[in-house]
DRENPA-3360 file (N, C-alpha, C; in nm, 2 decimals, always signed):
BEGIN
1 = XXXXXXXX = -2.55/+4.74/-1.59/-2.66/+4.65/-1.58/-2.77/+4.68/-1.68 ~ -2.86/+4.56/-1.72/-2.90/+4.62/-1.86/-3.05/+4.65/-1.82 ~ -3.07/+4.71/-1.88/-3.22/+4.79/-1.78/-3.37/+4.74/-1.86 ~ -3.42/+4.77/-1.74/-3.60/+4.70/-1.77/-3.63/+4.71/-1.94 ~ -3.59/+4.82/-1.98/-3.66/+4.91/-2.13/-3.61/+4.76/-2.23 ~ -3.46/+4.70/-2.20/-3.42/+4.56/-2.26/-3.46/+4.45/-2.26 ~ -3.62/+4.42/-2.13/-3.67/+4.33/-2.16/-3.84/+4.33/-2.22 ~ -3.86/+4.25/-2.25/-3.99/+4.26/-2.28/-4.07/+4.15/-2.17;
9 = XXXXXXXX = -4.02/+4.08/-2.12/-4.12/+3.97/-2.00/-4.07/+3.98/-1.87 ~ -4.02/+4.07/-1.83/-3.95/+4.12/-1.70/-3.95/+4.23/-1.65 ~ -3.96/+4.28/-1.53/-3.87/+4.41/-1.49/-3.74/+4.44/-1.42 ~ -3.66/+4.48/-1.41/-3.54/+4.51/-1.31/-3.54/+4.62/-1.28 ~ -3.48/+4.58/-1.12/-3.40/+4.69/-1.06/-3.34/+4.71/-0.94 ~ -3.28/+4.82/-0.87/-3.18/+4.81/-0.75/-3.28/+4.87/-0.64 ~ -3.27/+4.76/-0.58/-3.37/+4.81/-0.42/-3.31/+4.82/-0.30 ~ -3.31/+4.87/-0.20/-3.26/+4.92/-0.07/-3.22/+5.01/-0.06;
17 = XXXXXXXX = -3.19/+5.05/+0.03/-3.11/+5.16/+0.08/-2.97/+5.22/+0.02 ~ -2.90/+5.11/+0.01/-2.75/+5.12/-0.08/-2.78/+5.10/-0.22 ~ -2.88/+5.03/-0.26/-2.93/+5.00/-0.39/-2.80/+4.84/-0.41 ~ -2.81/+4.76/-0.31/-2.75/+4.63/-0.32/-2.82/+4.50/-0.33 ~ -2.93/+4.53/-0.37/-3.06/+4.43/-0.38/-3.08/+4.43/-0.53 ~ -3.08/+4.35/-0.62/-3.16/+4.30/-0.74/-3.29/+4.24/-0.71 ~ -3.37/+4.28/-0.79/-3.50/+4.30/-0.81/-3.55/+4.24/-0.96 ~ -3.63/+4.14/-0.97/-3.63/+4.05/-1.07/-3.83/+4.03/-1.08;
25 = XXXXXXXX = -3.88/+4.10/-1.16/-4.04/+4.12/-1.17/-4.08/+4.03/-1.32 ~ -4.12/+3.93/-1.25/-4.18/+3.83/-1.36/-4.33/+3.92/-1.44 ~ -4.31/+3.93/-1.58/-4.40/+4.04/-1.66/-4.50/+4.03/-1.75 ~ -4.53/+3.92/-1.71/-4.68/+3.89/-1.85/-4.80/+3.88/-1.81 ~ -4.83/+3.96/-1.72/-4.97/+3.97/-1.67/-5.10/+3.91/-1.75 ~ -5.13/+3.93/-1.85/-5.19/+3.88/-1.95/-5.16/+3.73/-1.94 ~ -5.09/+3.69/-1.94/-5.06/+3.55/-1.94/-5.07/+3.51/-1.83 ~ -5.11/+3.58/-1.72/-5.07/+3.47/-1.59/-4.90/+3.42/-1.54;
33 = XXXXXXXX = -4.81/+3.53/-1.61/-4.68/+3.51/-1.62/-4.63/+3.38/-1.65 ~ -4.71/+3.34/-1.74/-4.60/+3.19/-1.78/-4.48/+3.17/-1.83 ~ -4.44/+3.09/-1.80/-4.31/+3.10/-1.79/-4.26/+3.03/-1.97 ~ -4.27/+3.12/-2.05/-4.24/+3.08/-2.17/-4.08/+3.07/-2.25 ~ -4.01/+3.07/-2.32/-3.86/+3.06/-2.36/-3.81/+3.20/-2.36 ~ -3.86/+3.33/-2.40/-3.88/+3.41/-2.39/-3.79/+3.49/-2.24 ~ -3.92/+3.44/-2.14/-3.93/+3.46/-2.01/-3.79/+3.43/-1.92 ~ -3.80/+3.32/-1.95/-3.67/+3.23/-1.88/-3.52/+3.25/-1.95;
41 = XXXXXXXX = -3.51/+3.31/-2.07/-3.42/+3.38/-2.14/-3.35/+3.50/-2.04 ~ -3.48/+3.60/-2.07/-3.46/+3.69/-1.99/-3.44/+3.70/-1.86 ~ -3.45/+3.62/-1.80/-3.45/+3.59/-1.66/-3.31/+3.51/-1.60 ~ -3.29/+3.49/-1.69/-3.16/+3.39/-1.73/-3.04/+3.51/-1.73 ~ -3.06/+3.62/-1.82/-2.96/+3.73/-1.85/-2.99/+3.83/-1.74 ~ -3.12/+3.85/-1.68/-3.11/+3.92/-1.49/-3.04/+3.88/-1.46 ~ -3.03/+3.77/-1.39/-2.95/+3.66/-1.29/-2.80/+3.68/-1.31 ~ -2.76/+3.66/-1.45/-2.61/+3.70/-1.50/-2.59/+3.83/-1.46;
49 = XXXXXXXX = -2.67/+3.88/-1.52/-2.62/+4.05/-1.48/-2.59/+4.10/-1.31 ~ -2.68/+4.01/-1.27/-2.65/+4.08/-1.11/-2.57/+4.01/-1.06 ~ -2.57/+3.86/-1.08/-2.42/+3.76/-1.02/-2.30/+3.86/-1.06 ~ -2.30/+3.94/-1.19/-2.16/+3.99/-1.19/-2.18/+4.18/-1.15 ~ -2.27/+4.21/-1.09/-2.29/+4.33/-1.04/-2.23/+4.33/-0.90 ~ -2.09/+4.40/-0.86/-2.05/+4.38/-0.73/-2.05/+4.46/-0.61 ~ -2.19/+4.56/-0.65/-2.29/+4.64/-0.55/-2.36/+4.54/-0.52 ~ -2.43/+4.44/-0.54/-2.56/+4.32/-0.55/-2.53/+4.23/-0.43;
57 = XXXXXXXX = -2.58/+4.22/-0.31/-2.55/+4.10/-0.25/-2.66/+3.98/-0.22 ~ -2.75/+4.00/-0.31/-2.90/+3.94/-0.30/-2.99/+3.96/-0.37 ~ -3.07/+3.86/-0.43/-3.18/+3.88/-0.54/-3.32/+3.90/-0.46 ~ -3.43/+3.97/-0.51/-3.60/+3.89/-0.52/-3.62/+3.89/-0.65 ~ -3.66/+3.78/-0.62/-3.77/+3.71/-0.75/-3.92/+3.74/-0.73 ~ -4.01/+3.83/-0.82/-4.13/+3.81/-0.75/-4.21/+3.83/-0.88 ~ -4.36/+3.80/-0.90/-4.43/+3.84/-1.02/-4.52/+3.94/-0.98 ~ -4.64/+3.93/-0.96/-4.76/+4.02/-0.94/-4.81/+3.95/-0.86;
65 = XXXXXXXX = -4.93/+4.09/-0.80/-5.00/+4.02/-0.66/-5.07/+3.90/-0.67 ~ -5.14/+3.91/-0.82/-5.26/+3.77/-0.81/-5.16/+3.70/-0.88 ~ -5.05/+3.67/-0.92/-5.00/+3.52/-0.94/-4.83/+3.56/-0.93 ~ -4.77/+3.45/-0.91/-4.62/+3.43/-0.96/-4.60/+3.38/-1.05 ~ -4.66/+3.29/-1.09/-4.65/+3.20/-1.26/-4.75/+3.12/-1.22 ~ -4.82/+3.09/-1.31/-4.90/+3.03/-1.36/-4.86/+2.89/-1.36 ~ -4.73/+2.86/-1.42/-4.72/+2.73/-1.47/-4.62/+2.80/-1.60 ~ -4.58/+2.66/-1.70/-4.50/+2.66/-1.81/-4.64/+2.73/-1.96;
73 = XXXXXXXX = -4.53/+2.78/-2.03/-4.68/+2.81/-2.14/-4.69/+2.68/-2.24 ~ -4.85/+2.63/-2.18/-4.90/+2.53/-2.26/-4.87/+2.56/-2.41 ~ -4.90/+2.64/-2.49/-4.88/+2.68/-2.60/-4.76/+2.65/-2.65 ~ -4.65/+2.69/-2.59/-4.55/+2.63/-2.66/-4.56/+2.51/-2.68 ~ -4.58/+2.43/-2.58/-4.56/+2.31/-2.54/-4.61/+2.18/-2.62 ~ -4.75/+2.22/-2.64/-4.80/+2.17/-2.72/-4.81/+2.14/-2.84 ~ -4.70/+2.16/-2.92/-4.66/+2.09/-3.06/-4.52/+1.98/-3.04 ~ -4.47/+2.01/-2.92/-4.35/+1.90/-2.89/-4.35/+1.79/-2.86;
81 = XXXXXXXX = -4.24/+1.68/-2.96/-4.28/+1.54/-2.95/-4.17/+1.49/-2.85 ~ -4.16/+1.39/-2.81/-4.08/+1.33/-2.71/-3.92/+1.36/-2.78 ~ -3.88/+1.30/-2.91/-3.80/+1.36/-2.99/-3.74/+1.49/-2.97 ~ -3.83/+1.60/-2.95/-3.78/+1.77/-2.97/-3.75/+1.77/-2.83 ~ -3.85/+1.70/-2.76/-3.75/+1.75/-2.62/-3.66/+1.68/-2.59 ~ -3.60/+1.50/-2.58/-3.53/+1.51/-2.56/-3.41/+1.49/-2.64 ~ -3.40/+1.52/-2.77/-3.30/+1.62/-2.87/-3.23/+1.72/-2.82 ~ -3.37/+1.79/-2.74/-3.32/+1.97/-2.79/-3.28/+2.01/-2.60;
89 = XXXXXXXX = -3.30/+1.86/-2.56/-3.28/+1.96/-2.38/-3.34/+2.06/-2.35 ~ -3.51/+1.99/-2.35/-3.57/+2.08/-2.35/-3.60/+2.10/-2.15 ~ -3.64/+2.28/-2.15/-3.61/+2.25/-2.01/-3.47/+2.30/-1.95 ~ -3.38/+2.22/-2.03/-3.27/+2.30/-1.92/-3.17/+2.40/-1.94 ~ -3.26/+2.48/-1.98/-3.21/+2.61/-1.91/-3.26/+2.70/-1.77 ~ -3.36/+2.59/-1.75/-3.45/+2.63/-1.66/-3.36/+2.67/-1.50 ~ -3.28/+2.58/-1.50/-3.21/+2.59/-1.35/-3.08/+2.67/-1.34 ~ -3.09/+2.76/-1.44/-2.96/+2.84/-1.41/-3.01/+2.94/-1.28;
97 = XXXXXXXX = -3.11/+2.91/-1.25/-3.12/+2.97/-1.09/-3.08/+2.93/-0.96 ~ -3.05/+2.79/-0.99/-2.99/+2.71/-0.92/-2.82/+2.73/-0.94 ~ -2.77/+2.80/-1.03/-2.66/+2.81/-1.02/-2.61/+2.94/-0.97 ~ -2.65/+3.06/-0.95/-2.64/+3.14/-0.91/-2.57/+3.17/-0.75 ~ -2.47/+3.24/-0.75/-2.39/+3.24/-0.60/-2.48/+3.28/-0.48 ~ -2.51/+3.42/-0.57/-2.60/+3.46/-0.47/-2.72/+3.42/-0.43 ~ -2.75/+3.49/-0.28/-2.90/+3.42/-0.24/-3.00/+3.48/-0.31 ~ -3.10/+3.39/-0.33/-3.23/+3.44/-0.43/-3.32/+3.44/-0.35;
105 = XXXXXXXX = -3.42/+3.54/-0.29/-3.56/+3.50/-0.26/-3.67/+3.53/-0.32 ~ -3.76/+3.42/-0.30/-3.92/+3.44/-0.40/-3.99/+3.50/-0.32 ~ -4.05/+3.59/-0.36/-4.17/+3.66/-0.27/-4.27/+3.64/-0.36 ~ -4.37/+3.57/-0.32/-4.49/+3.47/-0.39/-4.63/+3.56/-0.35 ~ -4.71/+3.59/-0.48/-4.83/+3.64/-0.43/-4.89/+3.55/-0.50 ~ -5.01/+3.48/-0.48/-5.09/+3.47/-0.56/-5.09/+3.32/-0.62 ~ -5.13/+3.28/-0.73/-5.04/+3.12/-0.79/-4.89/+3.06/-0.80 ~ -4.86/+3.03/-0.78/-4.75/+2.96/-0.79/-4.79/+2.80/-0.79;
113 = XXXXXXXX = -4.79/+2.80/-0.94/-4.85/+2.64/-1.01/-4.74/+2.59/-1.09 ~ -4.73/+2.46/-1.09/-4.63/+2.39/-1.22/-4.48/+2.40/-1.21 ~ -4.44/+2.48/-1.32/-4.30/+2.56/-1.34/-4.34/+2.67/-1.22 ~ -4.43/+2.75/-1.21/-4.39/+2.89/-1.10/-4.41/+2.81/-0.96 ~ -4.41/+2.72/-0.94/-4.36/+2.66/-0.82/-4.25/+2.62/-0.82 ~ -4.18/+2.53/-0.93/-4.03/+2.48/-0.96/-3.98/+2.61/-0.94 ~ -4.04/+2.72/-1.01/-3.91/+2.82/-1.01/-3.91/+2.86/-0.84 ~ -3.95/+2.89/-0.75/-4.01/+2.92/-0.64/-3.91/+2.81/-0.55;
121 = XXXXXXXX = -3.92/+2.72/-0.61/-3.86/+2.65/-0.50/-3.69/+2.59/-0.56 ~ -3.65/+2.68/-0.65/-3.49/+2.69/-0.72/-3.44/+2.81/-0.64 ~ -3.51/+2.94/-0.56/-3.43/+3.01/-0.46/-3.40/+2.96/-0.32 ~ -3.32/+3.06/-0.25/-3.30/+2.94/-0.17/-3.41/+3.00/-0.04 ~ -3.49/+3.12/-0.04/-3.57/+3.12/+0.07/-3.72/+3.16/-0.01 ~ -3.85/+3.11/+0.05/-3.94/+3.16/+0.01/-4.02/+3.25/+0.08 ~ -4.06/+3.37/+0.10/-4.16/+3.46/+0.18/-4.30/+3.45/+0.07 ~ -4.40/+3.39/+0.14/-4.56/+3.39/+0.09/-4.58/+3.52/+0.13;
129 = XXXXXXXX = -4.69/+3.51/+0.04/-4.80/+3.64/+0.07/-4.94/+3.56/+0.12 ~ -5.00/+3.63/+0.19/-5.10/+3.56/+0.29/-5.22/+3.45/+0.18 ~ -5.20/+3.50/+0.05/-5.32/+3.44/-0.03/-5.26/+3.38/-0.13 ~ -5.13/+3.32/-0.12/-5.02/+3.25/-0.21/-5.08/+3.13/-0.24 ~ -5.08/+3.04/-0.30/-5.11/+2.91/-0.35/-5.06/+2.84/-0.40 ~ -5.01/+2.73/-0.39/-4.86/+2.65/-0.43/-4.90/+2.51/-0.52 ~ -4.90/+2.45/-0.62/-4.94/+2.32/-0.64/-4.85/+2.28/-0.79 ~ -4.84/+2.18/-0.79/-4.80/+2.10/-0.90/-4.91/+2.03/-0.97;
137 = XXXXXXXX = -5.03/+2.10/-1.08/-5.10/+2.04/-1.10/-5.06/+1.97/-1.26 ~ -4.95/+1.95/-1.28/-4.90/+1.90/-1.42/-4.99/+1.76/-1.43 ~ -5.01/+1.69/-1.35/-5.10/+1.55/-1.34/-5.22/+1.58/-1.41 ~ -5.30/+1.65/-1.41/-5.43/+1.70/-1.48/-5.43/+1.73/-1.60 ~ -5.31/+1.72/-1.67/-5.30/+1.80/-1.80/-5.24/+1.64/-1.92 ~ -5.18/+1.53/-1.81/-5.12/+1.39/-1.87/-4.99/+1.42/-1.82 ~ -4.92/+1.53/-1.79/-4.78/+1.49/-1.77/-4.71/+1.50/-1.63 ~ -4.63/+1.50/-1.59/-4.54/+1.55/-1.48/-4.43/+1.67/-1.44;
145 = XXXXXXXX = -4.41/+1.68/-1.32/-4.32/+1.77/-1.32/-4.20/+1.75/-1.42 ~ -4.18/+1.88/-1.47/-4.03/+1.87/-1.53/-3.87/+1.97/-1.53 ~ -3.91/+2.00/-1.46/-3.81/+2.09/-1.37/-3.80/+2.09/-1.24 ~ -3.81/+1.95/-1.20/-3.72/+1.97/-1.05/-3.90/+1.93/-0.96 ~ -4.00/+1.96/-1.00/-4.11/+1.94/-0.88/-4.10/+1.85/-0.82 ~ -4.07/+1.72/-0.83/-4.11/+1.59/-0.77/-3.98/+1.57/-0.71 ~ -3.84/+1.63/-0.70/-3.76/+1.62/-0.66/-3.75/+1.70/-0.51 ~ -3.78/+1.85/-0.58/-3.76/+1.97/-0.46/-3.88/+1.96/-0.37;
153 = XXXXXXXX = -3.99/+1.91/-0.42/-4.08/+1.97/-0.32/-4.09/+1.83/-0.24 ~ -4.03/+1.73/-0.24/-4.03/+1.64/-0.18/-3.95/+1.62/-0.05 ~ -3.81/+1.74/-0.11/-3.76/+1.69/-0.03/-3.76/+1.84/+0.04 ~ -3.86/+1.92/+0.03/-3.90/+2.00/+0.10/-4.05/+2.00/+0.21 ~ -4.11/+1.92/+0.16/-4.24/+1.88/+0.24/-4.24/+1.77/+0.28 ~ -4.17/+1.67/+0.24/-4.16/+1.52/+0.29/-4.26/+1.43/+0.19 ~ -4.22/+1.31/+0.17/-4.30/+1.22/+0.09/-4.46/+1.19/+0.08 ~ -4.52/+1.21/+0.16/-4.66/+1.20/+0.17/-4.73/+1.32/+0.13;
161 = XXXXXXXX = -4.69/+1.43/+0.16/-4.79/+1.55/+0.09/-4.76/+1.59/-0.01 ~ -4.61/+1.59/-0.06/-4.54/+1.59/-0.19/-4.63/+1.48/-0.34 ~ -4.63/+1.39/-0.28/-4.71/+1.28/-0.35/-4.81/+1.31/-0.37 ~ -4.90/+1.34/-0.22/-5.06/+1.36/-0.23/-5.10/+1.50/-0.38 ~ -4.95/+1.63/-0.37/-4.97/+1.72/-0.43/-4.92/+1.68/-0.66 ~ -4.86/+1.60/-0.60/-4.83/+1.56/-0.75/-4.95/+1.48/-0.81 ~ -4.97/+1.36/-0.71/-5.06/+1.28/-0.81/-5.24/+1.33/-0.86 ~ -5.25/+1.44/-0.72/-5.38/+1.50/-0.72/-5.39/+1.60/-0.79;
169 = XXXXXXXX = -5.28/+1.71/-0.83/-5.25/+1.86/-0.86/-5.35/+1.96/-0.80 ~ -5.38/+1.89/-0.66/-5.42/+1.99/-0.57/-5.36/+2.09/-0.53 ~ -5.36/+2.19/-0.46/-5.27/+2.31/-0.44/-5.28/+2.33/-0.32 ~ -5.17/+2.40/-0.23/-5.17/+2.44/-0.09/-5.17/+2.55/-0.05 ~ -5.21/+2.61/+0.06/-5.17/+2.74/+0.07/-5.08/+2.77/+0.13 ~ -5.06/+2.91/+0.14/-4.93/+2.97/+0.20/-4.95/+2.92/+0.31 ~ -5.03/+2.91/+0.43/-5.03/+2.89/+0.53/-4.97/+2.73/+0.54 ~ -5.03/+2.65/+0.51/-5.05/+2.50/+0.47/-4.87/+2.48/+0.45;
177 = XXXXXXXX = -4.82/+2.58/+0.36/-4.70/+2.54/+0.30/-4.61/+2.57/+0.41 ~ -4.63/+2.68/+0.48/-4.53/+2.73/+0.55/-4.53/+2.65/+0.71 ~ -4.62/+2.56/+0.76/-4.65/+2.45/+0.83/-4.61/+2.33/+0.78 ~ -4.58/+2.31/+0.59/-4.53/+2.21/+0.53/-4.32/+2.20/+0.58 ~ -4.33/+2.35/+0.57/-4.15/+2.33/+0.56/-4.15/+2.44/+0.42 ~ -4.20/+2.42/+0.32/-4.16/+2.53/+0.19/-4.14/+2.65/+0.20 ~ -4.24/+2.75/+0.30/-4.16/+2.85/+0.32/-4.16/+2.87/+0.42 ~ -4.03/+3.01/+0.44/-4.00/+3.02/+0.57/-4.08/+3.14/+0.63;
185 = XXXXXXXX = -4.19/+3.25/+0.56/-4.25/+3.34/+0.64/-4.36/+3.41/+0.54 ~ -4.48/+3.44/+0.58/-4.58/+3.50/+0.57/-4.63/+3.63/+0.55 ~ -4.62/+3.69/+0.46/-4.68/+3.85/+0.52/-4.78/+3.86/+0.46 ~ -4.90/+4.03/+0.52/-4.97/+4.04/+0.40/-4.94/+4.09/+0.22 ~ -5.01/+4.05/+0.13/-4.99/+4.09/+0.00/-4.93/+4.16/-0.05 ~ -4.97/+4.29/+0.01/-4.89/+4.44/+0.00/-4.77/+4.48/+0.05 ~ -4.72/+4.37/+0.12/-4.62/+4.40/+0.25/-4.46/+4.28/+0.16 ~ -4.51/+4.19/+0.08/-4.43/+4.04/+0.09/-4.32/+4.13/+0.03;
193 = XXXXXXXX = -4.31/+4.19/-0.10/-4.20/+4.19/-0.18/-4.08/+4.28/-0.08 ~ -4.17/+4.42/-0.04/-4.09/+4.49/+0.05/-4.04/+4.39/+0.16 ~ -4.05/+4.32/+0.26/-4.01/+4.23/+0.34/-3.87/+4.15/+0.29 ~ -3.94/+4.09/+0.19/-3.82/+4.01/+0.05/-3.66/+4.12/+0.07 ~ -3.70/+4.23/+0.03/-3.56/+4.33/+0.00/-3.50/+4.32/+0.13 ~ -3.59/+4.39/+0.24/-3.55/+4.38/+0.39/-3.50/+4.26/+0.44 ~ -3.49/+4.18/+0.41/-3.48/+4.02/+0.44/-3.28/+4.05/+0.35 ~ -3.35/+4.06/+0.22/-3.20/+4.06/+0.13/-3.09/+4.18/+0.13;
201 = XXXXXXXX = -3.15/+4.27/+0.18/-3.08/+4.38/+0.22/-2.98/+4.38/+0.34 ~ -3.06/+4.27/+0.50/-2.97/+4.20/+0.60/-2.86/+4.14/+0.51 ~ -2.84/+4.00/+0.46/-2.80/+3.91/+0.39/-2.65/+4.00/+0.28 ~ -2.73/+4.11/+0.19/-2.61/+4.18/+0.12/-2.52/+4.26/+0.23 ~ -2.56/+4.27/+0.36/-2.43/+4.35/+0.45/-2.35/+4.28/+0.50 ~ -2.34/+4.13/+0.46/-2.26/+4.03/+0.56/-2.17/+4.00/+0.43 ~ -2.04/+3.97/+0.42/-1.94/+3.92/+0.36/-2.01/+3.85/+0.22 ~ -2.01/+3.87/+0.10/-2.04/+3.80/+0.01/-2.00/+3.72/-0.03;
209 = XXXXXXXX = -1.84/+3.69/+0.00/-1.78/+3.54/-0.02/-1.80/+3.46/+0.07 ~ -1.82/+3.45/+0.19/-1.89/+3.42/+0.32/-2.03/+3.37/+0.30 ~ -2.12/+3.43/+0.26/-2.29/+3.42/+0.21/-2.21/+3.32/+0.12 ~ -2.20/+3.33/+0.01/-2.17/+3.22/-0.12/-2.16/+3.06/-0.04 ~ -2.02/+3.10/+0.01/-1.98/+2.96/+0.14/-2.10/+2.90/+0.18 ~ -2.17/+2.98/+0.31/-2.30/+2.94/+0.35/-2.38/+2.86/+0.26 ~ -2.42/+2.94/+0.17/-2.50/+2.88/+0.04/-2.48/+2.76/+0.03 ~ -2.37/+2.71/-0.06/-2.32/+2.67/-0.09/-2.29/+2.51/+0.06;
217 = XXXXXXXX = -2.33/+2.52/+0.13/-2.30/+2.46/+0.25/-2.40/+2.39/+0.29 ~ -2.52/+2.46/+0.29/-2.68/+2.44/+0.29/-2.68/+2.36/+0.18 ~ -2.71/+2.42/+0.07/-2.75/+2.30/-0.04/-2.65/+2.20/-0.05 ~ -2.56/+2.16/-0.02/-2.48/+2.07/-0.04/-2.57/+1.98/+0.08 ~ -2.64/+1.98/+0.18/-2.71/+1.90/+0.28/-2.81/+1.78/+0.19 ~ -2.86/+1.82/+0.10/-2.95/+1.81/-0.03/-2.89/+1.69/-0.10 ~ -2.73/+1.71/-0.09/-2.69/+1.66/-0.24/-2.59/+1.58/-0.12 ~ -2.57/+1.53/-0.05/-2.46/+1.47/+0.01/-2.50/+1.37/+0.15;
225 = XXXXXXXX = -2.40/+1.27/+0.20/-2.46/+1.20/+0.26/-2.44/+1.32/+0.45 ~ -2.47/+1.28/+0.54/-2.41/+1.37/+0.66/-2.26/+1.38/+0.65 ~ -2.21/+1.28/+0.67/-2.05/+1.25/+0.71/-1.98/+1.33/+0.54 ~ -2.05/+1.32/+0.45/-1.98/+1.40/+0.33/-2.00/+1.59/+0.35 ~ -2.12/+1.58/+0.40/-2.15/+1.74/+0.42/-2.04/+1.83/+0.51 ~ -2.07/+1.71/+0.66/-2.02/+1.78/+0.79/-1.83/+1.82/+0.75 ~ -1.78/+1.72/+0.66/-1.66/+1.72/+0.61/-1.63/+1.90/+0.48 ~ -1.70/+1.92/+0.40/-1.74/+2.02/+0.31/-1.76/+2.13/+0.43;
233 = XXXXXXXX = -1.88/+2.14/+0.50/-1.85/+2.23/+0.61/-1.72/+2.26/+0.67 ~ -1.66/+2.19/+0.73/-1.56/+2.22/+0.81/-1.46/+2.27/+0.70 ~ -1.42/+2.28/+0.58/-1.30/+2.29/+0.44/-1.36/+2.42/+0.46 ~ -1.51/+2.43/+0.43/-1.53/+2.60/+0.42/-1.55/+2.68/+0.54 ~ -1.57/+2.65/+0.64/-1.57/+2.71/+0.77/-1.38/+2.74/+0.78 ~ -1.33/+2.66/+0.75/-1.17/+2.71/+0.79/-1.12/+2.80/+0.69 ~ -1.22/+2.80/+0.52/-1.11/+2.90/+0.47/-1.18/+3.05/+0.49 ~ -1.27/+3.06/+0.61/-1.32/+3.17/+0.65/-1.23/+3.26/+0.77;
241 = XXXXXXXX = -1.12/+3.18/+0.77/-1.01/+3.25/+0.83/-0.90/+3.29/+0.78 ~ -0.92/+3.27/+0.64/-0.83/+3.31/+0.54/-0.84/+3.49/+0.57 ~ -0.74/+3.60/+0.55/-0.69/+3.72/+0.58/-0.87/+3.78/+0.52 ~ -0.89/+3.79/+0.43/-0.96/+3.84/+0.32/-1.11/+3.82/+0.33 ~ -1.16/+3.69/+0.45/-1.25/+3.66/+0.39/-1.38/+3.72/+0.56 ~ -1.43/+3.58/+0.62/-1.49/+3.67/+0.73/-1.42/+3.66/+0.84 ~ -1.26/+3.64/+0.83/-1.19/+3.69/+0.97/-1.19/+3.85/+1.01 ~ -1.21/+3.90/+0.89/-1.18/+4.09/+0.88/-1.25/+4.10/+1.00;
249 = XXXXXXXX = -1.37/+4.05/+1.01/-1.50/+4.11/+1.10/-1.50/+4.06/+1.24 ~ -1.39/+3.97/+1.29/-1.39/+3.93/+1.44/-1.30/+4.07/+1.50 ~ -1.23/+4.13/+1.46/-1.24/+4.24/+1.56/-1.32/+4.36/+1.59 ~ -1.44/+4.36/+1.51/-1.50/+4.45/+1.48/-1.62/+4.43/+1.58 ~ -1.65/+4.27/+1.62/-1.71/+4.21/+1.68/-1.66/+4.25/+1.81 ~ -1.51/+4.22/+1.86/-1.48/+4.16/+1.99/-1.49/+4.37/+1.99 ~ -1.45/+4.42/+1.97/-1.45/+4.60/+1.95/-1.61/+4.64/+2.01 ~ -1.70/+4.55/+1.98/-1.85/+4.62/+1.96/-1.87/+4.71/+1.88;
257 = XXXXXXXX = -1.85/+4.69/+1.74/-1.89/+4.76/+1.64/-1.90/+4.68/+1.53 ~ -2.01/+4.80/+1.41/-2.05/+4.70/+1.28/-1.91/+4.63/+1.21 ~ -1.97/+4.53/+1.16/-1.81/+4.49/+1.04/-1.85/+4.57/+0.91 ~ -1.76/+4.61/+0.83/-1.77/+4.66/+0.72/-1.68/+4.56/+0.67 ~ -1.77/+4.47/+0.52/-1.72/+4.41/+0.47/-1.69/+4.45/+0.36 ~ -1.73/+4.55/+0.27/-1.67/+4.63/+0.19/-1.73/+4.51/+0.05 ~ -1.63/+4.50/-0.01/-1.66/+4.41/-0.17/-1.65/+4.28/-0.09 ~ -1.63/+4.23/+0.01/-1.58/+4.09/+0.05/-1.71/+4.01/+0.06;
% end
């Protein structure tokens, strides 16, 4: 795995107990961690490295206490014409977080604006930190989301505050959010990231081609009508009786003892 000293806008590393946790530290303090090409590069080659690390059964994503990202870096941004970006596909490399098997969670302290909210809401669980703050203010600046905000957070908060938060680029808080539906739990500041591992550390002891399924099962809810999903469900619920996959662990169940899933 290629180590922290290899990046320059990031940190990594192996957390828990077993060390089965990747750990992904958004690193530009100075910046407010914007999320510049740089950033998302590197974050891009974490992600790879741990999808193929087969100790890993779970990511956190987290930045620093006073912010997660800021937003995208205006700087770059600002000399590009409609041309360069849509030429150069600009932007999408942004969602290879979205492709990733494993589960990702954000542990959010602090800002999460713009892009560090897109990114935030490309894992599949969010844990706030009690003084988190969530908004899409791209509206204030002339433009709009461009990675996924008006999509995800819509169809994570529902049409009316989703809206209220795009066209105003007001922000919400953890609390506010986690009453919206965006995230699923709360801690204090000092406590979120540790919780994050603890949370991913459950998650990496349960079958990893099984988690993947799951995954994969959930967001398909997103992307499919019911009658297409409930149908996808049931194809992957049955090949979970395949020899290899989470049948290993029903005797271990009906026995009263842990499953050891080993590399599975």
């Amino acid at each position: 795995f290629a180590s922290s000293a290899a990046f320059e806008y990031i940190i990594t590393a192996k957390k828990g107990r077993n060390s089965n946790v990747g750990l992904i530290q958004l690193n530009r303090p100075k910046a407010l961690n914007a999320l510049c090409n740089g950033l998302i590069v590197e974050l891009n080659q974490a992600l790879q490295a741990f999808e193929e690390d087969p100790a890993v059964g779970a990511i956190v994503l987290t930045g620093g206490e006073k912010v997660f990202a800021a937003g995208a870096d205006i700087k770059e941004m600002q000399s590009l014409t409609f041309q360069n970006c849509y030429s150069g596909g600009f932007l999408s490399h942004w969602d290879q977080l979205t492709r990733v098997k494993k589960p990702v969670i954000a542990a959010v302290n602090g800002y999460a604006l713009g892009g560090g909210c897109e990114l935030a809401m490309m894992c599949d669980i969010i844990y706030a930190g009690e003084k988190a703050q969530f908004g899409q203010p791209e509206i204030l600046i002339g433009t709009i989301p461009g990675a996924g905000g008006t999509q995800r957070l819509t169809r994570a908060v529902g049409k009316s505050l989703a809206m209220e938060m795009v066209l105003t680029g007001d922000r919400i808080s953890a609390q506010d959010a986690k009453q919206a539906g965006l995230v699923s739990k709360i801690f204090p500041v000092e406590t979120v990231v540790e919780e994050a591992i603890q949370c991913a550390e459950k998650i990496a002891s349960n079958s990893k081609i099984v988690t993947a399924m799951a995954k994969e099962s959930v967001n398909a809810a997103f992307e499919m009508t019911l009658a297409e999903g409930v149908k996808l469900e049931k194809k992957l619920f049955y090949s979970t009786f395949a020899p290899k996959t989470g049948r290993k662990a029903w005797p271990a169940f009906v026995e009263k003892r842990k499953a050891n899933f080993k590399d599975q």
